[in-house]
N, C-alpha and C positions, 0 to 999 in steps of 0.2 A: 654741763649746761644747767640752767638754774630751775629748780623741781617746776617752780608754778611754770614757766613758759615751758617747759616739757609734759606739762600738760594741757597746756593751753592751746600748744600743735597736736596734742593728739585727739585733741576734743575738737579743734577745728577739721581735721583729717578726715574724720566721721564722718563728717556731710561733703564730701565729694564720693562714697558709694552714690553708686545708679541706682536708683530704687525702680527694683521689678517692674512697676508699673509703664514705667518709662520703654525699656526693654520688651515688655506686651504691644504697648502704642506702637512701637517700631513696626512689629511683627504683624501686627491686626493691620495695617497698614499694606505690607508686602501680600498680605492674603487678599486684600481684595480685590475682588472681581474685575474692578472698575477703575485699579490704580492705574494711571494712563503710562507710568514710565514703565509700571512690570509688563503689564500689557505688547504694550511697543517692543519692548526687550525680547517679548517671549516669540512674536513673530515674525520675526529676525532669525531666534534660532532656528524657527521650526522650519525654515526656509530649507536648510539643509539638511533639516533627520530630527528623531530622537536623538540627545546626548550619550545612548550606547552605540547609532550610528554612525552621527558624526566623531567619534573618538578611531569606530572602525576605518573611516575612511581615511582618516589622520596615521592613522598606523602602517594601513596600506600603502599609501604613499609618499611617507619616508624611509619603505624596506630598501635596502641598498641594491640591492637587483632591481628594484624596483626604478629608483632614479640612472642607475646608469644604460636600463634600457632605454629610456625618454631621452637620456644626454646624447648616448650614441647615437640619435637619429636628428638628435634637433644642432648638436655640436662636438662632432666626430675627435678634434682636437682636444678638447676640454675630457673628452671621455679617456681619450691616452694618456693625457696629463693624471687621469684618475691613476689608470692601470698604475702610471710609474710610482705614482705616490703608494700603490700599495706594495708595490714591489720595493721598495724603499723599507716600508715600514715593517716587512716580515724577513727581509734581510739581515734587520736592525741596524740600518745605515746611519741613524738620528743615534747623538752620543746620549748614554743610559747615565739617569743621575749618578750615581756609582761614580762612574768616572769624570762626569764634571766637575764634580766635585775633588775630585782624584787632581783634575784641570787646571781647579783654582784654586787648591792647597796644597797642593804635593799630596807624594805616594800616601803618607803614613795619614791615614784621614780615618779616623774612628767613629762611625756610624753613630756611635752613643752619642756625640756631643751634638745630634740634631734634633731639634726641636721637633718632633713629628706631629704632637698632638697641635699645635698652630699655624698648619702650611700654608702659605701666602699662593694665591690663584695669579699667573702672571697672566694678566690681562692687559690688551690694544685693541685700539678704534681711531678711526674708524679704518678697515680695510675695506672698502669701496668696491675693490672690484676682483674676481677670481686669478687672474693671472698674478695679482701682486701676494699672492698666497702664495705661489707655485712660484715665485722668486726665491722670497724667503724661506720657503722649503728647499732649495737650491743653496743657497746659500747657509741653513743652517749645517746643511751636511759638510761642502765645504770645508765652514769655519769654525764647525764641532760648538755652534750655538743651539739655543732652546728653541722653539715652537713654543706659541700663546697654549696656556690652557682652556682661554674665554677671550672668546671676539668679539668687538662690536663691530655691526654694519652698518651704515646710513646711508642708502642712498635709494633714488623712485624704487618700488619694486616693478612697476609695472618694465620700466625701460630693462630691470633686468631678469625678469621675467622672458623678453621676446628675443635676449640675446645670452642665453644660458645661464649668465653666471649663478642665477636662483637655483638652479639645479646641482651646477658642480659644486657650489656652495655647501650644500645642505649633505651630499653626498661628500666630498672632503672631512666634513668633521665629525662625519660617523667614522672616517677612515682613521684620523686620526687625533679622535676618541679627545675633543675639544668641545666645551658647548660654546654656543653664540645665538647670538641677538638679532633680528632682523626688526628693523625702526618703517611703522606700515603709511602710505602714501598720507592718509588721512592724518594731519598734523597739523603742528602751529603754522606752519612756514608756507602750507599749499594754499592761501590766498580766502582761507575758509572766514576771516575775518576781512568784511570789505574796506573797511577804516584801517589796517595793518597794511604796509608793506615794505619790505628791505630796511634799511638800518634806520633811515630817519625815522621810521614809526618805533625802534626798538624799544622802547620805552612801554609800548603799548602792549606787549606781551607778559609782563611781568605777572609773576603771579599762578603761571600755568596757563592761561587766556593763551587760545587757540584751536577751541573745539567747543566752538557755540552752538547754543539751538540744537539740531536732530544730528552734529557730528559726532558727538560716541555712537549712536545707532550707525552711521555709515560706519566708523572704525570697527562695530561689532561686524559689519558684515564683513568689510573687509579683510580681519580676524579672519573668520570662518571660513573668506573662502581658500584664503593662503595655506590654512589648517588641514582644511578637508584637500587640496590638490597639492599641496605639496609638503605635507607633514610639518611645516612651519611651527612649533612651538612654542619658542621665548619671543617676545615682542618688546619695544621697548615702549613706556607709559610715559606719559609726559603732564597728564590733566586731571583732577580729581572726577570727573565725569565717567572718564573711561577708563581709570583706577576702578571706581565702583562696579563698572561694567563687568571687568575681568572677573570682580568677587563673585557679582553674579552667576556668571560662566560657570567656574569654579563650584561655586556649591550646587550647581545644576550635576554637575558631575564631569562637566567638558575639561580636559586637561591642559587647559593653558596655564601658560608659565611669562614672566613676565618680569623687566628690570625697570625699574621707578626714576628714571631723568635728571641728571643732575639739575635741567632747565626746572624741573619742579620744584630746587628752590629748598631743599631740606635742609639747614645750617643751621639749626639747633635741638636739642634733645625735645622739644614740646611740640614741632611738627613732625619731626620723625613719632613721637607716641601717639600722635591723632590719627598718621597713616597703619600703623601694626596692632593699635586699640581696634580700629575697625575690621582688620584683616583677621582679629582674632572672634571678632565679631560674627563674621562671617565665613570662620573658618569649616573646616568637613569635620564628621564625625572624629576620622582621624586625628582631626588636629591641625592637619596642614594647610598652606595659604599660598595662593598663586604666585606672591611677590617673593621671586627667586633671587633677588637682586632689588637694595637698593643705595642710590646712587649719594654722597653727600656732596654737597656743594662745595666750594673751592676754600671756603671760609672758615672752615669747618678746621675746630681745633681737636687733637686727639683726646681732650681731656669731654670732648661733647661726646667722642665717640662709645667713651669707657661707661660715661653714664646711660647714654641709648642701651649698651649692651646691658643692664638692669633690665628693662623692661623686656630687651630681647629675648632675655633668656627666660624670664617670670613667663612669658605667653608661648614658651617651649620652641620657639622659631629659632635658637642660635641654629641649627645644622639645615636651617632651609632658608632662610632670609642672608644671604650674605651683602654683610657692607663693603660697596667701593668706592673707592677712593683714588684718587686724581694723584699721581706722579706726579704728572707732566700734562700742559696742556698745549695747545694751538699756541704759537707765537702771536698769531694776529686773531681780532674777533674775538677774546672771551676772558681775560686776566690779564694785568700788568706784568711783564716782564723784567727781568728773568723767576720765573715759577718752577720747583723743584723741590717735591716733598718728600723725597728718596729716605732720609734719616726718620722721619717721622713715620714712614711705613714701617722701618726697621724695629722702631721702638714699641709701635702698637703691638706689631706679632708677638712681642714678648709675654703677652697676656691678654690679646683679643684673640677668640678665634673665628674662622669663615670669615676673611677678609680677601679682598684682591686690588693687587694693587693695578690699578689703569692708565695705561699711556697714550697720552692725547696726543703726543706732540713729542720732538725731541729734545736732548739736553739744551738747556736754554744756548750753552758754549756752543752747538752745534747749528743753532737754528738761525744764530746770530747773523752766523757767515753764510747762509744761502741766497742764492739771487733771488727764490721764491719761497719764502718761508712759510711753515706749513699755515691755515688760513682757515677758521672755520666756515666760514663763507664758500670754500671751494665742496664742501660737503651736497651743496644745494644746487651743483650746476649740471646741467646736461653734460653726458660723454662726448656726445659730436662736437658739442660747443668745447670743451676742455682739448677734444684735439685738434678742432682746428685755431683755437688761440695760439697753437704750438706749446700747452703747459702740461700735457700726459708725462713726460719725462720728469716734469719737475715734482709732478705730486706724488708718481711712481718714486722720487727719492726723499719726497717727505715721509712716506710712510716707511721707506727703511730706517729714516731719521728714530722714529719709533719704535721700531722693533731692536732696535740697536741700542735707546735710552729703557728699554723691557729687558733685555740682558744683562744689563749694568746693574741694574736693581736685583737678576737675579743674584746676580753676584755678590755684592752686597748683602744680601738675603745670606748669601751660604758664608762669606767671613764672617758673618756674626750666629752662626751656628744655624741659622733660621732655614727652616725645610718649606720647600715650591710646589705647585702645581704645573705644571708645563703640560704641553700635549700627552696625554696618559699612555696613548698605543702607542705613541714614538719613544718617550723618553724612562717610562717608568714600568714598563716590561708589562703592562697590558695590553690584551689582543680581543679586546670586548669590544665590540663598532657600536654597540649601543649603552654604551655605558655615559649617565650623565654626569657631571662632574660641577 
């Protein structure tokens, strides 16, 4: 490079520090008295405790005794389904890396040649509803497949809330040592924008737009109260409003946790560094930052990813911020088809770490031939109404369609020496129920 313009960037360089003073203004701001959004914010939490209460009551009730007394009484079925799953899992009925690997190389498979320090998280979304868990736990034993290491869910909490699956849900992947996502009613899509609705307005959401006016405060509440009754954790974000909200939380001392939206729209390294600059902003003493997850856009080339992971690692978040990343997505409702970033994952693990890779959707070859291919639009519908359309069965085979395009990659993953994350208590000889991942 030629001296003068090597110094001529670094004298320009100069002037993008923050000067202290800036940094005060922030600060002398969240102090006072009178700021109407701390304010607001603060009487919201205090609804439920102090933030050493509300963490206690968080704790309490996602002790695993804890929910499978609530399940057995409110859903006796759902609570056997538990029992087997743990009798499954101390069996050790779920095939142990070791031999999947043994599976999909033959016998002579030398431990050394995997990549340990870059494990790929095999993550799917969305899984909607508890039974289709307890399939695919079925069937991995079976067909000596993987269990997700991280799940996403979307769907009302409240409807499943008053028909267990919130419960067996939350209890499930303490069992079998998986973290996951619960996406909270309060969102783009619940009608909170009156000029928004269904596809003809989709335009109109762009941007994050769907949590106007005082909807982070209801999201905070609503937060809280999934938190405090039923140890709800990870959340997923979708809005810079209620991004901020979480920071707040967060450095109040409340332990939420939280995966950033692919709908937010991150597809290049300069929004991704607006979101983790502030997170670092507002990070705890420790260091650490609520956003345990986030999501990039579909767009998103791994060469954005390698530079994000610069700033990732400068603000000490590589082992708590993990980037995900879209496999596979919905057939219908959200990319051009056929969409399949399977090689691209392959190649990032070879030098990114805390990654996972997410299936939206199944192999495009497979989604092709369905009479009901998977549909992000079916995310947003009522259960009654899904079964009485007559399409339970059909979405019940879309999301094996997924879990089946999640194996394939595992696989992939392990020919090319790359080491996974799958269900930790099933597959990787942990017996820790609280263990996050």
């Amino acid at each position: 490079m030629d001296k003068k313009i090597s110094i001529q960037r670094r004298t320009l360089q100069q002037q993008l520090a923050i000067p202290i003073e800036n940094i005060e203004a922030v600060n002398s701001f969240l102090l006072n008295p009178k700021a109407t959004i701390v304010q607001d914010f603060l009487d919201v939490v205090l609804k439920y405790g102090t933030p050493g209460e509300i963490n206690r009551k968080a704790e309490e009730s996602r002790q695993l005794p804890a929910l499978l007394e609530r399940l057995k009484e409110l859903r006796p079925d759902y609570f056997q389904d538990i029992k087997w799953l743990l009798q499954q899992r101390d069996r050790k009925a779920f095939i142990q890396v070791e031999d999947y690997r043994k599976k999909v190389l033959g016998e002579n498979v030398n431990p050394l040649d995997f990549n340990e320090d870059n494990p790929v998280t095999l993550e799917i979304s969305s899984c909607h509803y508890f039974p289709w868990l307890m399939d695919i736990a079925r069937r991995a034993i079976d067909q000596q497949e993987l269990m997700p290491g991280r799940v996403i869910k979307v769907r009302k909490m409240k409807e499943q809330e008053e028909d267990g699956d919130l419960l067996a849900f939350a209890a499930a992947m303490q069992v079998i040592g998986a973290s996951y996502v619960e996406q909270l009613d309060t969102r783009g899509a619940d009608g909170s924008n009156i000029h928004l609705r269904g596809p003809d307005t989709l335009i109109g959401y762009f941007g994050g737009v769907g949590e106007p006016n005082d909807y982070p405060l209801r999201w905070l509440d609503e937060f809280l109260y999934y938190y405090t009754r039923f140890g709800v954790r990870q959340v997923l974000n979708l809005n810079p409003g209620t991004i901020l909200v979480g920071m707040f939380l967060h450095r109040l001392g409340i332990d939420i946790e939280y995966k950033i939206s692919v709908a937010l729209g991150n597809d290049n390294p300069y929004s991704a560094f607006w979101t983790l600059a502030m997170a670092r902003l507002f990070a705890r003493e420790d260091g650490s930052t609520p956003i345990v997850g986030l999501n990039w856009s579909n767009s998103t080339t791994n060469e954005t990813i390698k530079i994000a992971d610069e700033f990732r690692k400068s603000f000490n978040f590589e082992n708590i911020t993990r980037f995900e990343y879209h496999v596979t997505q919905t057939w219908k409702g959200v990319v051009i088809q056929p969409y399949c970033k399977r090689q691209q994952i392959v190649e990032l693990a070879q030098c990114i770490r805390n990654i996972s890779a997410k299936h939206e959707g199944g192999d495009p070859d497979v989604e092709r031939e369905r009479i009901h291919p998977s549909d992000i639009q079916d995310y947003y519908r009522d259960k009654d109404e899904i079964i009485s359309a007559g399409h339970w069965d059909y979405l019940g085979l879309n999301f094996q369609d997924k879990f089946e395009a999640m194996n394939e990659t595992a696989c992939e993953l392990t020919r090319n020496g790359i080491a996974f994350i799958a269900a930790r208590n099933l597959h990787h000889g942990v017996r820790n129920t609280r263990l996050r991942c």
